[in-house]
C-alpha positions in Angstrom: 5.4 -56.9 -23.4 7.2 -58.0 -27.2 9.8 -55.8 -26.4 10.4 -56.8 -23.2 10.2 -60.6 -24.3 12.6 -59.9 -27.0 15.0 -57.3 -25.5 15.5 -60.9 -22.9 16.1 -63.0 -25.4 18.3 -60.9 -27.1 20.3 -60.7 -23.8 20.1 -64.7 -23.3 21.7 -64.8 -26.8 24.7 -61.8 -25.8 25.6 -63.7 -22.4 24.2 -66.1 -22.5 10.7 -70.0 13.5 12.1 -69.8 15.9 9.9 -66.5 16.9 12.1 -65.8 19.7 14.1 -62.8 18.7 18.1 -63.7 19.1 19.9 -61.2 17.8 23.1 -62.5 17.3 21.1 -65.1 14.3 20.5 -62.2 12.2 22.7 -63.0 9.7 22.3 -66.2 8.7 24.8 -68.7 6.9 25.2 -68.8 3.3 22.4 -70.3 0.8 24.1 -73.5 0.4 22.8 -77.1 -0.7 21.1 -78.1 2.4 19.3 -74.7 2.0 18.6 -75.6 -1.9 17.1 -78.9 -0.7 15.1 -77.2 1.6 13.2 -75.6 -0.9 12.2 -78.2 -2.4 15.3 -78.7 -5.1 16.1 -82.5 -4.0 13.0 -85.1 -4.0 14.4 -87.0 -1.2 14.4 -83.9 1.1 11.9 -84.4 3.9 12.5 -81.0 5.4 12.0 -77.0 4.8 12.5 -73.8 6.8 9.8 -71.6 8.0 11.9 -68.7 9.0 14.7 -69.9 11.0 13.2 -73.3 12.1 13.2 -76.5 10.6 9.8 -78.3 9.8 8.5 -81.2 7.7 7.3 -80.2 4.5 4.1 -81.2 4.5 3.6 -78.4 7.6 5.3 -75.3 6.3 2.0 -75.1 3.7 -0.6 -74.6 7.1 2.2 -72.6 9.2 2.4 -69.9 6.1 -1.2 -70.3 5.7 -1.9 -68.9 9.7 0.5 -66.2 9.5 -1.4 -64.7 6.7 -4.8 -65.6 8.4 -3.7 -63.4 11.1 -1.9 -60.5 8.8 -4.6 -60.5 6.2 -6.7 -57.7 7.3 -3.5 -55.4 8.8 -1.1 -56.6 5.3 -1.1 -53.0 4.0 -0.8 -51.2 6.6 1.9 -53.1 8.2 3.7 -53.2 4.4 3.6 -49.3 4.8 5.2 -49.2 8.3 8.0 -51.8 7.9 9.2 -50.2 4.7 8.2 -46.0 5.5 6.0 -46.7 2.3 9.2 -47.5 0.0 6.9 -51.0 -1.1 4.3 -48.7 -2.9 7.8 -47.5 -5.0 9.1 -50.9 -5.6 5.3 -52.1 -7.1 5.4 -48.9 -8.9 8.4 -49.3 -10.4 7.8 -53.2 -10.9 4.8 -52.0 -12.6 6.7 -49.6 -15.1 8.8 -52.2 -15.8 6.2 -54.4 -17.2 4.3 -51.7 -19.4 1.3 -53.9 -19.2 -0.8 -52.7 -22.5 1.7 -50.9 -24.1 1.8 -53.5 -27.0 -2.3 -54.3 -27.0 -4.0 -56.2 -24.9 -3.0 -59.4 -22.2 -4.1 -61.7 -20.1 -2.2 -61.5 -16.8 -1.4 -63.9 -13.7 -1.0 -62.4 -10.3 -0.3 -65.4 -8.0 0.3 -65.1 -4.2 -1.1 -61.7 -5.1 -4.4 -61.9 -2.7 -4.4 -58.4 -1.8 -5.0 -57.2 -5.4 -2.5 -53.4 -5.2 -0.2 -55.5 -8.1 -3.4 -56.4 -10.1 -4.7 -52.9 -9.6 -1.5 -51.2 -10.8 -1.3 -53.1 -13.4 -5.3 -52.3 -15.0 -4.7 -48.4 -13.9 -1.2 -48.9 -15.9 -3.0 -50.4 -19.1 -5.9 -47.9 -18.9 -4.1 -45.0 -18.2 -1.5 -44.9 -20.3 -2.8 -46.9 -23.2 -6.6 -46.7 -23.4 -6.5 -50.4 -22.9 -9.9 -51.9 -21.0 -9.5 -55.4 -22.3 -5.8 -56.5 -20.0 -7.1 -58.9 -17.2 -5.2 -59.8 -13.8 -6.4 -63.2 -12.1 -5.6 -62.9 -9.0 -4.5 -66.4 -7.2 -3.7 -67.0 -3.8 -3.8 -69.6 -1.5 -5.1 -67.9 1.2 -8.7 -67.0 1.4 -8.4 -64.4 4.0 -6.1 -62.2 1.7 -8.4 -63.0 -1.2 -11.1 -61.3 0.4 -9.1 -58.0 1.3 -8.4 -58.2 -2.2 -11.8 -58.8 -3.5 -13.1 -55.7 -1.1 -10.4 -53.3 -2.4 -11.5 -53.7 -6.2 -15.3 -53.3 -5.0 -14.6 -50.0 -5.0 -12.8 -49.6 -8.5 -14.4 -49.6 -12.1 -12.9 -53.1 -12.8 -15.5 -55.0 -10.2 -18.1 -57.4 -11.9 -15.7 -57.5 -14.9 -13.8 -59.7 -16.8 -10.7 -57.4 -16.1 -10.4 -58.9 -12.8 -10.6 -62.5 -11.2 -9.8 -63.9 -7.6 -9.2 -67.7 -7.3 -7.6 -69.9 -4.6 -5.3 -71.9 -5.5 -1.6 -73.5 -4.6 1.2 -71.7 -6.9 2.6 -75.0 -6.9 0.0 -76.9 -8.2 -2.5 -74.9 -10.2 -5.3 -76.9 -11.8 -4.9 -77.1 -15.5 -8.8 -77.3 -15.2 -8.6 -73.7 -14.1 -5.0 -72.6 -15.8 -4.4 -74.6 -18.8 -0.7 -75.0 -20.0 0.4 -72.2 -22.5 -2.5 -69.8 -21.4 -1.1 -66.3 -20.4 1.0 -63.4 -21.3 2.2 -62.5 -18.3 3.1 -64.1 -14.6 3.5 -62.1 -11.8 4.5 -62.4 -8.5 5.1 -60.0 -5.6 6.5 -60.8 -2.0 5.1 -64.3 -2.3 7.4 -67.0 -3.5 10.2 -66.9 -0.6 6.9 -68.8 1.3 6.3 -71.0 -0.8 7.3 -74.8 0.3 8.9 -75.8 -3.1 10.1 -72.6 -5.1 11.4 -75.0 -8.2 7.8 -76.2 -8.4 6.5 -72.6 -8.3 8.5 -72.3 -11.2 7.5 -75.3 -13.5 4.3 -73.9 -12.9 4.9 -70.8 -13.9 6.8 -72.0 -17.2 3.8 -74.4 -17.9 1.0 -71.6 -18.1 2.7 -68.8 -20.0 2.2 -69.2 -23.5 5.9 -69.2 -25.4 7.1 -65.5 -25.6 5.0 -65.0 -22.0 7.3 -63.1 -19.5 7.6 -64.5 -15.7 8.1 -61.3 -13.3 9.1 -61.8 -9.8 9.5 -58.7 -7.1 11.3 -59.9 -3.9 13.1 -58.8 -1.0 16.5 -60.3 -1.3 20.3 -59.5 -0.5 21.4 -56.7 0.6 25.4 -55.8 -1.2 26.4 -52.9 0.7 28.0 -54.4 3.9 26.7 -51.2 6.3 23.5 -50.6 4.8 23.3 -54.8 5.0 24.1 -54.4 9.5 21.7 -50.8 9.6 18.6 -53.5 7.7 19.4 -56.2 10.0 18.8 -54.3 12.9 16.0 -52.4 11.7 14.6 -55.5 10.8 14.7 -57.7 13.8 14.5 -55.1 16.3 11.5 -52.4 14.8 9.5 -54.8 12.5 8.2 -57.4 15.1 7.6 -54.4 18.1 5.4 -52.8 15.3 3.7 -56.0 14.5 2.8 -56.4 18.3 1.4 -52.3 18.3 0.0 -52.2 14.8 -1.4 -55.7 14.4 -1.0 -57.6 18.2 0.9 -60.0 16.0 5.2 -60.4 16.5 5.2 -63.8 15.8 4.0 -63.5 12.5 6.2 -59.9 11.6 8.9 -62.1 13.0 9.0 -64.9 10.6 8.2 -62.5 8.0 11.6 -61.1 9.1 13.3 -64.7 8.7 11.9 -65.8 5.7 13.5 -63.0 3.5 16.9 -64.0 5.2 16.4 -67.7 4.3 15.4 -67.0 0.5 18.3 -67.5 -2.3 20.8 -64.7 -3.0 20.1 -62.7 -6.4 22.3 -65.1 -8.3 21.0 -68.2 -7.2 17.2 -67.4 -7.6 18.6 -66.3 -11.1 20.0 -69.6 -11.5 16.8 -71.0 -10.6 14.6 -69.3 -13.2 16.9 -70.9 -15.8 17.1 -74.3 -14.6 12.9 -74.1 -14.9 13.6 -73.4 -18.9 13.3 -69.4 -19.2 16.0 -67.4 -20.9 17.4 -65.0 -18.6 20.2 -62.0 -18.6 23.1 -62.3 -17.9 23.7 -63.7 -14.3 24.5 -59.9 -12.7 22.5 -57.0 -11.9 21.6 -54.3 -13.8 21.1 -53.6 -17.5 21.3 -57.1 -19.8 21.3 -58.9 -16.2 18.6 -61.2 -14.8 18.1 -59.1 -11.7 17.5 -55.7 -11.0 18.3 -54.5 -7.6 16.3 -51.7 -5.6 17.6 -49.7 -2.9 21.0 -51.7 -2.9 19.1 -54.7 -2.7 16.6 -54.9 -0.2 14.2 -55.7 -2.8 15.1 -57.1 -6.3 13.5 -57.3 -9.8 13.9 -60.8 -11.6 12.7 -61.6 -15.0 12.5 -64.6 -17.3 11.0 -65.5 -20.9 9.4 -68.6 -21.7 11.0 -70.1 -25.2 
């Protein structure tokens, strides 16, 4: 985790809804300022998205909230069937990325991570690979319902009744220093969670405020797709398969179809990067790939993004 912090700075320093399915909305316009004070980058804003609607702020927190009350116990398995699987590669490779242990023991932050697969990756990582049984993952979510899946999935591993592994609700925007005191952690992950969030900047500050300086913030989300054909063949697949297996797999489209929406809604790879750096971490370079701030996977569908606290 050094090396990653420092092989980041080192680049820093070189460069310095609507649930009715229309089809012809499935590209929607660019991110643009509107869009930024949606999510939360303008006090004055009174609005946000949830998908493709419009909704006062102070409701997009209980919406999200009842879409993963009703995915909670079908989350996996619906994961797997939207994506063939390809998710279990992208964690993996997130994961790999992090080399959690590889430089001694840390203390880890998994927020919007309910389920636990991140936090469980990341304590088979350390152990396996570097003999390390001290790393711990607390695991924060908002939502109770995914806590639980989470808390029943590592019932069944050696890390249950540990101090490897911790669940705790809480709002990514505002954790209780009580609970997460400022400059606290080595580590901040989160995986498919922040593009629900109500306020991403806040999600941010937070972040920033309980990493320790040095502490790395790790983000894995679906994002844009660059290749203009493989962009049209995701669309489709995307609006058309992944709410009709919702409705067979989990009796839910509603939910499948926001979850749809909500990746078209979040910030291209650039302006998410830009983001990260306006919250105070030292990024790449603002392009993809080696000494960049993102890294894409599978031309984009899902993307990488990394900061350092300094």
């Amino acid at each position: 985790m050094q090396a990653t912090s420092r092989t980041l700075r080192a680049t820093c320093r070189r460069s310095i809804p609507s649930f009715a399915p229309v089809r012809h909305n499935h590209t929607q316009p660019p991110f643009t300022s509107q869009d930024q004070q949606a999510n939360g980058q303008s006090s004055s804003s009174s609005t946000t998205h949830f998908g493709f609607r419009t909704v006062p702020s102070e409701n997009k927190e209980n919406l999200v909230r009842g879409v993963f009350d009703s995915v909670a116990s079908s989350y996996d398995l619906m994961n797997d069937a939207m994506s063939m699987g390809v998710h279990r590669l992208w964690k993996d490779d997130f994961v790999k990325l992090l080399r959690p242990g590889s430089k001694g023991p840390i203390r880890c932050i998994d927020v919007a991570g309910g389920t636990g697969d991140i936090a469980l990756r990341m304590l088979d990582s350390a152990r396996e690979k570097y003999a390390d049984r001290e790393t711990s993952v607390d695991v924060v979510d908002i939502n109770g319902e995914m806590l639980k899946e989470g808390y029943k999935r590592f019932k069944k591993t050696m890390y249950h009744n540990t101090p490897q592994i911790s669940f705790q609700e809480a709002n990514a925007q505002e954790l209780p220093e009580d609970r997460f005191p400022s400059n606290s952690y080595d580590l901040y992950t989160i995986a498919f969670g922040i593009r629900n969030v109500t306020s991403i900047p806040d999600v941010l500050k937070e972040a920033h405020r309980v990493l320790k300086p040095g502490g790395t913030f790790a983000c894995l989300e679906f994002n844009k797709v660059t290749n203009p054909v493989l962009a049209q063949m995701y669309d489709q697949y995307s609006f058309s398969v992944i709410p009709l297996l919702g409705t067979i797999l989990a009796g839910d489209r509603d939910s499948y179809q926001y979850l749809v929406e909500s990746i078209r809604r979040f910030p291209s790879q650039r302006d998410f990067a830009q983001m990260i750096s306006d919250a105070g971490f030292a990024t790449g370079g603002f392009f993809e790939g080696d000494g960049g701030a993102w890294r894409d996977l599978w031309g984009g569908i899902a993307c990488i993004h990394m900061g350092v606290k300094v």
